[in-house]
Backbone bond lengths (Angstrom), bond angles and torsions (degrees), N, CA, C in turn:
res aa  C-N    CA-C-N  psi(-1)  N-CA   C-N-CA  omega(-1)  CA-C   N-CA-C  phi
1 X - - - 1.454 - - 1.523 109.91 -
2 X 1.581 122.11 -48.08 1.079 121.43 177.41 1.809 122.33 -55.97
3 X 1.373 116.52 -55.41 1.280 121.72 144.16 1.725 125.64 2.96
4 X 1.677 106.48 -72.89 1.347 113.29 -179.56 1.331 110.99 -90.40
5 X 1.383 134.01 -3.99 1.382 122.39 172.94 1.639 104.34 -65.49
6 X 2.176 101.57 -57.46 1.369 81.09 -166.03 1.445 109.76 -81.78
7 X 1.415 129.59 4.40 1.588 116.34 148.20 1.390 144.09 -22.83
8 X 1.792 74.23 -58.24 1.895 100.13 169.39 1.495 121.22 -75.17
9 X 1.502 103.94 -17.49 1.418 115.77 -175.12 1.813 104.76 -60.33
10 X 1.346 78.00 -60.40 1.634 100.14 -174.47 1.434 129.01 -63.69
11 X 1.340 105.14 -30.20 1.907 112.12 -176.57 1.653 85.00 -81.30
12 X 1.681 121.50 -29.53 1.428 105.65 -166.61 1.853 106.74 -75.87
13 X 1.229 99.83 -47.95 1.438 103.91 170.09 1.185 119.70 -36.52
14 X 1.471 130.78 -79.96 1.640 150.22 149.33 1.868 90.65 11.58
15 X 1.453 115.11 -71.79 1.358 128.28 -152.86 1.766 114.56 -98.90
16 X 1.846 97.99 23.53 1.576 93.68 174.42 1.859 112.27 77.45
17 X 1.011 113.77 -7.72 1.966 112.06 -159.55 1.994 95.98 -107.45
18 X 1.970 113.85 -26.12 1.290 78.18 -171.87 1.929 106.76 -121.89
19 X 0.886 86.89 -150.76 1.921 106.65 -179.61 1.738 111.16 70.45
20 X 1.272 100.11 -104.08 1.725 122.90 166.92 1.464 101.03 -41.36
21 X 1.368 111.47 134.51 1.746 124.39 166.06 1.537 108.33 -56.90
22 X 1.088 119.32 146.22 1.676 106.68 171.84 1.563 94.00 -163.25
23 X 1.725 101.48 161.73 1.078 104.76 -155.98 1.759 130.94 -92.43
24 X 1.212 155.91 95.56 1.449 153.39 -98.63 1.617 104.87 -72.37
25 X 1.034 97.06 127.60 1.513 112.98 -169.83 1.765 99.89 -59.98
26 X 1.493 130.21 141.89 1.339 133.16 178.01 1.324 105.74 -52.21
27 X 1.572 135.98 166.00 1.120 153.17 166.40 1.844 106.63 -71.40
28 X 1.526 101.85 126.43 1.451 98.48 175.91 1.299 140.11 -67.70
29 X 1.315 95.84 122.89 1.792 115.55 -158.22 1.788 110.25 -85.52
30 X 1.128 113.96 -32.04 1.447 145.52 166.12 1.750 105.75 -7.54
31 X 0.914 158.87 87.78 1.474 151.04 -169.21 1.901 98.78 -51.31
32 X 1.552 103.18 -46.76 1.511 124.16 -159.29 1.826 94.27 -59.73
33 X 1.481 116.54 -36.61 1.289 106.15 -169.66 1.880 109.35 -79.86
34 X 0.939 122.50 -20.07 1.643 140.92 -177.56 1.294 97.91 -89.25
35 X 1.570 145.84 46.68 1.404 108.84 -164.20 2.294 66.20 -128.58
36 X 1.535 121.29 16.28 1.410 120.47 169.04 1.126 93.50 -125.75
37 X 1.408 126.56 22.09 1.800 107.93 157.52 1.440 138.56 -57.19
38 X 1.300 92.56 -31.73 1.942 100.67 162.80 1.204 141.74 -56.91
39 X 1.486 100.82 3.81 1.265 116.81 -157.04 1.819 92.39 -118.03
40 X 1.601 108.77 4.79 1.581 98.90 -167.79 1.342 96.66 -86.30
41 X 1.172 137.68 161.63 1.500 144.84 160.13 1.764 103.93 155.80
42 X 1.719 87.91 167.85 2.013 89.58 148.27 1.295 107.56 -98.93
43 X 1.712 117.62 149.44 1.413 117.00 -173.43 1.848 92.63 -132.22
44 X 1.067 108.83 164.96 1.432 151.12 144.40 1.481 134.43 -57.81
45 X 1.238 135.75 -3.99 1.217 144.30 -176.07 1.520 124.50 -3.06
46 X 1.325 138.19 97.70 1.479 122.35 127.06 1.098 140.85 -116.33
47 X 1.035 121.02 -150.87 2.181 127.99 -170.64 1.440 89.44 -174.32
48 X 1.623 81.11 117.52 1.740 104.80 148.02 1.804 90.99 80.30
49 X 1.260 115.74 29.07 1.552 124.17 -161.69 1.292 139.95 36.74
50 X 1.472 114.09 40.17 1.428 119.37 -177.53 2.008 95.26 -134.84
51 X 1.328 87.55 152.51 2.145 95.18 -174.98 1.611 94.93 -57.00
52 X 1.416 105.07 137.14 1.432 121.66 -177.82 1.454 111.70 -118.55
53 X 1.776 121.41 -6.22 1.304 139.13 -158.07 1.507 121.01 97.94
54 X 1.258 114.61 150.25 1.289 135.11 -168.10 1.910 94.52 -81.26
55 X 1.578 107.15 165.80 1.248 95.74 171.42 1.968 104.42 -157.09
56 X 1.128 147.95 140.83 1.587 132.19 -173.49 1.462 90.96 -146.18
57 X 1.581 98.58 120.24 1.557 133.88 153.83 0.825 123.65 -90.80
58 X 1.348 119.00 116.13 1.609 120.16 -167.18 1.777 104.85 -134.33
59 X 1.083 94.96 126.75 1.738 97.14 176.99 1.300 142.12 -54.62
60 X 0.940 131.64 148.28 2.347 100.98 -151.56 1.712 84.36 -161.06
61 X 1.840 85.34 154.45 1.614 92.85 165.77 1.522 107.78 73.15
62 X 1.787 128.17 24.89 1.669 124.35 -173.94 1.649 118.75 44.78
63 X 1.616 91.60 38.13 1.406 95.37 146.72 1.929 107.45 94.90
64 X 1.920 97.03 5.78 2.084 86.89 -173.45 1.525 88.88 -122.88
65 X 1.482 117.28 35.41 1.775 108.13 153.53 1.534 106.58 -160.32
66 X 1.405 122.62 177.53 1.435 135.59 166.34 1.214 123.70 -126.30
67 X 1.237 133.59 122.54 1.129 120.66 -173.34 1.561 107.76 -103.64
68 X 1.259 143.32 137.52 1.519 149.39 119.50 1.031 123.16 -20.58
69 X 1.310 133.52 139.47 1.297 141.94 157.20 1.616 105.90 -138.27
70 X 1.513 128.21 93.89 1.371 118.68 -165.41 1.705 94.91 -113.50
71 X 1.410 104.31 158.08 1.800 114.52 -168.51 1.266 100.59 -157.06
72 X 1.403 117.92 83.81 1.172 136.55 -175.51 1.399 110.30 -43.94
73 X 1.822 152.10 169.00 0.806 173.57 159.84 1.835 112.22 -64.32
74 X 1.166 108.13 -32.96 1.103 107.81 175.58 1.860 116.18 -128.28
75 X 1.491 107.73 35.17 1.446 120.57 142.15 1.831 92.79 111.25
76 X 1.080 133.79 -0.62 1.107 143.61 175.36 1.442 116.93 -71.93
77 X 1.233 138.64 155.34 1.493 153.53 170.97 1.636 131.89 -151.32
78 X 1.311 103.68 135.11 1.627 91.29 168.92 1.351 92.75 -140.34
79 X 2.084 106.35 -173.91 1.642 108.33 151.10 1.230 89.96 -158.87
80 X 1.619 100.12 171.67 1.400 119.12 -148.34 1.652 97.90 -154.93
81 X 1.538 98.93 132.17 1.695 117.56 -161.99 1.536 81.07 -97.69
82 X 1.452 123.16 120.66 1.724 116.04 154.89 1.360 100.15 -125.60
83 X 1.512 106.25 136.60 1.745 117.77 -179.26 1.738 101.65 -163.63
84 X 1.431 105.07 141.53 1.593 127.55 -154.96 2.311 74.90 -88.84
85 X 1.435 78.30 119.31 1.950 94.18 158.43 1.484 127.51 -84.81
86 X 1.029 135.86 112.09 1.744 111.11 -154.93 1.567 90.31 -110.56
87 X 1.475 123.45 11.06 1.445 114.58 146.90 1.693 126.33 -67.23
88 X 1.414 118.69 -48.18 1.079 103.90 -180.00 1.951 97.00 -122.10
89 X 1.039 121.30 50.70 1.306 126.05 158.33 1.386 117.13 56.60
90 X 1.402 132.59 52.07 1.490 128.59 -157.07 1.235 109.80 178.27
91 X 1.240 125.78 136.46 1.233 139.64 160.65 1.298 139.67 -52.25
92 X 1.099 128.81 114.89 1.903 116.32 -169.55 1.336 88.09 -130.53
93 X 2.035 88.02 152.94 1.154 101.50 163.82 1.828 106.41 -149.69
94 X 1.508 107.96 106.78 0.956 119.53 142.48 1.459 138.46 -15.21
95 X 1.750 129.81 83.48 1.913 101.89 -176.80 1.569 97.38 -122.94
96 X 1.081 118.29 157.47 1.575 125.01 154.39 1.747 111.13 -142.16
97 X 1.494 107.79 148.66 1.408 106.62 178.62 1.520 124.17 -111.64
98 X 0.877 142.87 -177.61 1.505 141.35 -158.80 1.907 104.72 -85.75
99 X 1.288 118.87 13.19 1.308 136.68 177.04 1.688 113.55 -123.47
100 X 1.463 101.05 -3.20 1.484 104.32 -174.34 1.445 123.80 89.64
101 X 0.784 103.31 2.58 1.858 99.40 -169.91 1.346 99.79 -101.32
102 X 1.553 102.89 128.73 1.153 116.53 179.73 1.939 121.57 -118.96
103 X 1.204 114.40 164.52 1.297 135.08 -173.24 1.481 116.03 -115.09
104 X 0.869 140.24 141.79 1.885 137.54 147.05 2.053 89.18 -133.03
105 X 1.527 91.86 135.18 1.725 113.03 164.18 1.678 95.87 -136.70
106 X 1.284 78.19 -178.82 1.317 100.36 -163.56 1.601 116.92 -171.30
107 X 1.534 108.41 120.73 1.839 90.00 -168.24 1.952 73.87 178.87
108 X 1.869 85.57 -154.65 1.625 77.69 -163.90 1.934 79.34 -168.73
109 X 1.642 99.78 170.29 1.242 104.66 -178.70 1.666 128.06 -70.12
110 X 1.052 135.10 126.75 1.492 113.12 -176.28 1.960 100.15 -140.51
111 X 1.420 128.25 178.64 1.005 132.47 151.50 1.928 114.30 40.01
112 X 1.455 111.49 29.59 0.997 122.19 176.38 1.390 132.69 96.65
113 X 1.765 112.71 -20.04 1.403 148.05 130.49 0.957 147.98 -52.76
114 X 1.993 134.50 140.19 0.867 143.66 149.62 1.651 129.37 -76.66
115 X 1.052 108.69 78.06 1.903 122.88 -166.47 1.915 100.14 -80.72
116 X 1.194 85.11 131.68 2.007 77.07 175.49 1.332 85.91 -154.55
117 X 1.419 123.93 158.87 1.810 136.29 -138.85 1.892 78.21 -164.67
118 X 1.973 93.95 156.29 1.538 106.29 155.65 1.644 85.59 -178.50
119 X 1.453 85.89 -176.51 1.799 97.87 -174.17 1.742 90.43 -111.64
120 X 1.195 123.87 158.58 1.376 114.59 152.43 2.301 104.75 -121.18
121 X 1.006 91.34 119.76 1.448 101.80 -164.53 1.820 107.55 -46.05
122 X 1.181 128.08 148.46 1.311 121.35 175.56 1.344 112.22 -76.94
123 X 1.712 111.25 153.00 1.420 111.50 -154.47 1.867 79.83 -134.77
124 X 1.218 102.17 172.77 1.640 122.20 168.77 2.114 99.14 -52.82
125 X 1.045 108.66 -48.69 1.599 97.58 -175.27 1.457 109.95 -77.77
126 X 1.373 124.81 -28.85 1.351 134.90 -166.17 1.615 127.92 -133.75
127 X 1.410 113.69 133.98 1.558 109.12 164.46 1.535 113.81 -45.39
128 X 1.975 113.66 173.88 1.367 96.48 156.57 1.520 121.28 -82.83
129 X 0.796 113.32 172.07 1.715 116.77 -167.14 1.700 108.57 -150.52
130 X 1.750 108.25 106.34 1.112 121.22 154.40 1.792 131.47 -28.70
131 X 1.131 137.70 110.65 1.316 124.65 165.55 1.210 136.32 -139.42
132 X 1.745 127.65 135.82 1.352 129.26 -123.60 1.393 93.88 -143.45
133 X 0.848 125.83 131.52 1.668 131.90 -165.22 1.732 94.19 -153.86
134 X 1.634 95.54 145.47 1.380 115.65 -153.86 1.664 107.37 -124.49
135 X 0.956 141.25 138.69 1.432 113.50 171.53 1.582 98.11 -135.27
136 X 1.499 134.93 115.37 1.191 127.79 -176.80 1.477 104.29 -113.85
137 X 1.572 108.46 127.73 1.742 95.97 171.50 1.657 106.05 -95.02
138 X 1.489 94.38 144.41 1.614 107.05 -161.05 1.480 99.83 -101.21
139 X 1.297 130.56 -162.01 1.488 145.56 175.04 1.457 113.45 -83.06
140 X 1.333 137.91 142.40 1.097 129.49 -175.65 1.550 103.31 77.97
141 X 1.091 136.33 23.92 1.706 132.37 169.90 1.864 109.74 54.37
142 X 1.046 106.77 20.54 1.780 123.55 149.43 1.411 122.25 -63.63
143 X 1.087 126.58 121.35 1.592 121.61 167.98 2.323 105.19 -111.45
144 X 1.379 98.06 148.49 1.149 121.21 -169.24 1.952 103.31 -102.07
145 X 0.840 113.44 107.55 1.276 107.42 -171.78 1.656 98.67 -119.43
146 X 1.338 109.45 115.54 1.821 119.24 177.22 1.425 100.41 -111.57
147 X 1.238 106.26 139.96 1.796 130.72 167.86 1.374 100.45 -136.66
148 X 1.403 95.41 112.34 1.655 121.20 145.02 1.661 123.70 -103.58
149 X 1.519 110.42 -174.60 0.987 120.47 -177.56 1.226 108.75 -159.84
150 X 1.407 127.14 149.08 1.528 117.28 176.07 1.917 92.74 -151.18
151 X 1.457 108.36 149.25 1.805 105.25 177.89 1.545 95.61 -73.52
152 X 1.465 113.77 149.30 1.248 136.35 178.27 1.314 104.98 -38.26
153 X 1.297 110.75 -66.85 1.459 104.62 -175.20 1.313 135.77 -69.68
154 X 1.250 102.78 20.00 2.104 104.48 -159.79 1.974 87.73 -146.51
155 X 1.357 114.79 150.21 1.481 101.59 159.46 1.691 98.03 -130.41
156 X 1.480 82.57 100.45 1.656 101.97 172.65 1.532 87.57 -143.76
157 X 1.595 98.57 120.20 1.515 106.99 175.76 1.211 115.51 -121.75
158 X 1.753 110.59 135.91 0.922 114.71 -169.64 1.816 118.63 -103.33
159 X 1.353 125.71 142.89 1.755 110.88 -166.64 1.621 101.04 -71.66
160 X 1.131 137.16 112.80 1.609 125.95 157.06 1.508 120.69 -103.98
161 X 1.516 111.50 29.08 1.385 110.86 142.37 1.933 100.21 167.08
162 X 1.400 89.19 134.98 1.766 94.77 -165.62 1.685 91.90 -107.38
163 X 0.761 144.05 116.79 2.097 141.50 -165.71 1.863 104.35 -132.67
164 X 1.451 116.60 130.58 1.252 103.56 173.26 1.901 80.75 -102.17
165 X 1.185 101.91 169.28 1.339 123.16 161.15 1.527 112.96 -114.47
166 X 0.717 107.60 148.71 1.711 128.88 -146.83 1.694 114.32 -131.21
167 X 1.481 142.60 75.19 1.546 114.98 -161.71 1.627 109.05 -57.96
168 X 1.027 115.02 154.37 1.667 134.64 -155.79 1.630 75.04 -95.74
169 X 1.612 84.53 141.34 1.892 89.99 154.74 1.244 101.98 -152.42
């Protein structure tokens, strides 16, 4: 336990957040960090028009991340940290699911979209495998969320899940 306190002491220090009291940084004003605000709500989720799971993004940290909370339809869950880096200019989002499997993308808003890309490294069961996730907000305060995939070496992508989001009421 002692170990990871001053771990935490230190990565917090390093980054302004630990030791000395200090005073709460303003709420982010940034246009560049809001440009995945559409994506905040509770939703409704399906594909192919049948319930796919509910999902609630909620804005965290004064406004410089989003968090996920997804609950699949058929008993599954993950969540997913997304926050704009203004070191290397791009959006990440962090996911893992209640089985362990995890994601890192990385991409940024363009052409009316939230596009974010990563590799997932090849494992004993699997090649590596490209993956490209889309998030379009539609009319009526709907967002369109596409996941493909294509093998690293080839760009032939395949859809592995087409989802409108839906606000929950």
């Amino acid at each position: 336990m002692f170990p990871v306190a001053v771990g935490s002491m230190l990565l917090g220090a390093a980054y302004g957040s630990g030791g000395a009291a200090q005073s709460p940084k303003p709420a982010c004003s940034d246009p560049i960090n809001h440009q995945f605000d559409f994506w905040i709500g509770h939703w409704e989720v399906t594909a192919n028009g049948k319930a796919a799971g509910t999902s609630h993004i909620e804005q965290i940290l004064n406004g410089y991340a989003l968090l996920e909370n997804w609950s699949s339809a058929q008993g599954g869950a993950g969540k997913s940290l997304n926050f704009f880096d203004p070191a290397d200019g791009l959006w990440h989002q962090t996911w893992v699911d209640q089985s362990g499997s995890v994601l890192y993308l990385a991409g940024g808003f363009k052409q009316g979209a939230m596009r974010l890309e990563g590799n997932r490294p090849a494992s004993k069961q699997q090649p590596a495998i490209r993956h490209r996730i889309t998030w379009t907000p539609l009319a009526g305060g709907q967002v369109r969320q596409l996941w493909e995939s294509s093998p690293v070496d080839k760009d032939v992508w395949s859809v592995q899940f087409d989802g409108l989001y839906v606000p929950a009421r």
